[in-house]
TORBATI-237997 format. One line per 5 residues: number of its first residue (from 1); their letters; for each residue x, y, z of N, C-alpha, C, CB. Coordinates in steps of 0.02 Angstrom, whole numbers, padded with zeros to 5 digits. Glycine has a CB too. Layout:
<dovos>
NUM = A = X Y Z X Y Z X Y Z X Y Z ~ ...
</dovos>
This chain:
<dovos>
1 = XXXXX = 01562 01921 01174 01610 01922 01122 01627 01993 01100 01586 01882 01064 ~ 01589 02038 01128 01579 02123 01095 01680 02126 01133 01479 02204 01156 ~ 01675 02115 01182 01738 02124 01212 01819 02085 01167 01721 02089 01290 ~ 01796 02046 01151 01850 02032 01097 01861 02046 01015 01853 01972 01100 ~ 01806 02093 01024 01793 02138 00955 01817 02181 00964 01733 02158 00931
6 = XXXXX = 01835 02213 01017 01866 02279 01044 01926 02276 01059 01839 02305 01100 ~ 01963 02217 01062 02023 02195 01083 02079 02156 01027 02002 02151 01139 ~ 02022 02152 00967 02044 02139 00910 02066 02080 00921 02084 02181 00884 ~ 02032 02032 00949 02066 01969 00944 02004 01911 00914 02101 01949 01026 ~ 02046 01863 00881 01994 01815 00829 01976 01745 00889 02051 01779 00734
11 = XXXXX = 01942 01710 00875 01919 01656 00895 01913 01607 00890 01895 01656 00899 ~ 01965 01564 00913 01986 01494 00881 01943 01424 00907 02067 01483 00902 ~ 01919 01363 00865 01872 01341 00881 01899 01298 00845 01813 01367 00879 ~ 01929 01226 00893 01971 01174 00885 01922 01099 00884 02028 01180 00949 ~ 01923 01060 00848 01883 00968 00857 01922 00969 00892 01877 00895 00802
16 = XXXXX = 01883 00912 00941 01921 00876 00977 01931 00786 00966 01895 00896 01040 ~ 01925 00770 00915 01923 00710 00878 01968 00722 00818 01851 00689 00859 ~ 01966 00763 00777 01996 00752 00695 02069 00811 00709 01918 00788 00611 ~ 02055 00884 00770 02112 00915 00779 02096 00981 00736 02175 00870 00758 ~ 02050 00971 00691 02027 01041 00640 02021 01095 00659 01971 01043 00610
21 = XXXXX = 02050 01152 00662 02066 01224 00693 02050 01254 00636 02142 01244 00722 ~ 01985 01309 00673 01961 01352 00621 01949 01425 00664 01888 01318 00582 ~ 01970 01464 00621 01972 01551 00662 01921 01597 00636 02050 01599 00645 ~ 01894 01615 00699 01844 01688 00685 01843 01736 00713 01785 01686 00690 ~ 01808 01795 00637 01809 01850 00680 01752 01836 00725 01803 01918 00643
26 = XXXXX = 01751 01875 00781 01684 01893 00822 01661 01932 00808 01679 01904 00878 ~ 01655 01970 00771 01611 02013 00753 01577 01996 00705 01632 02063 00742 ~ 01604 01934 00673 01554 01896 00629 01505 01850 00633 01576 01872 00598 ~ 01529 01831 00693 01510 01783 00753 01443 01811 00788 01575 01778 00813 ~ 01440 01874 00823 01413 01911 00830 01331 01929 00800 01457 01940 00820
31 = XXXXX = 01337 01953 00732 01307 01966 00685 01245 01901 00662 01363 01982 00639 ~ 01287 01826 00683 01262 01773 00668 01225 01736 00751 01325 01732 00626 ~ 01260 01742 00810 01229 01731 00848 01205 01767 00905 01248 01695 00853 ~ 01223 01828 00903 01220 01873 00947 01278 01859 01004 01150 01873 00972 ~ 01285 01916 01039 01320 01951 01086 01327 01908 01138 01291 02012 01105
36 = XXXXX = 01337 01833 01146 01329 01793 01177 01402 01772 01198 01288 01754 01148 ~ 01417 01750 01272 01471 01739 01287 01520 01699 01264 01466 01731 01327 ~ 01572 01711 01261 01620 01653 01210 01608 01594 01233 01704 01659 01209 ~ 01600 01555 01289 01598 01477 01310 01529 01459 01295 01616 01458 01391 ~ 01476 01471 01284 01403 01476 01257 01407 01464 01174 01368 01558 01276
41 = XXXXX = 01459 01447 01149 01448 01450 01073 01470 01397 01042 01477 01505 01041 ~ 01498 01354 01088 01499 01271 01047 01450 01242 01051 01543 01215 01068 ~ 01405 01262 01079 01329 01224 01027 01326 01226 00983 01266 01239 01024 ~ 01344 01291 00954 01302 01321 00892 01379 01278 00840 01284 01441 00890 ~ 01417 01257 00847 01481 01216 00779 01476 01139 00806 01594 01252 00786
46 = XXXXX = 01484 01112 00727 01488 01053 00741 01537 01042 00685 01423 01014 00746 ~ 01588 00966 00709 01615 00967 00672 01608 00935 00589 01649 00957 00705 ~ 01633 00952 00550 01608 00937 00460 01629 00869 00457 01652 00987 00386 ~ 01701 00853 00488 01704 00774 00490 01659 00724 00501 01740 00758 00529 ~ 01663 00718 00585 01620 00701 00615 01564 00693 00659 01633 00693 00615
51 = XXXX = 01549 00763 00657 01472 00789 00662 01474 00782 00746 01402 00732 00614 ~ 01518 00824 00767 01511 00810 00841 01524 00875 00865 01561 00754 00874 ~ 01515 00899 00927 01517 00947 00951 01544 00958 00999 01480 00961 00954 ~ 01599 00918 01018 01659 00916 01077 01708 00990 01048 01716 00821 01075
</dovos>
């Protein structure tokens, strides 16, 4: 994600049940899970609706 910190671009992280689109920085992202590749990080969200992780 260090690479889209550098590129200034945010990180969008969509349900795939309810449609809920929520944006981050990565560098905040970062800070919270480490330097870990962007497709490696929908483990770590689930959704507040319905508690799923698609």
């Amino acid at each position: 994600m260090s690479s889209a910190v550098e590129l200034g671009q945010f990180i969008k992280i969509t349900c795939q049940h309810c449609r809920v689109t929520h944006r981050y920085d990565p560098g905040d992202l970062i800070e919270i899970l480490g330097d870990v590749p962007f497709l490696n990080i929908q483990e770590n969200f689930h959704c507040s609706k319905f508690g799923k992780r698609d």
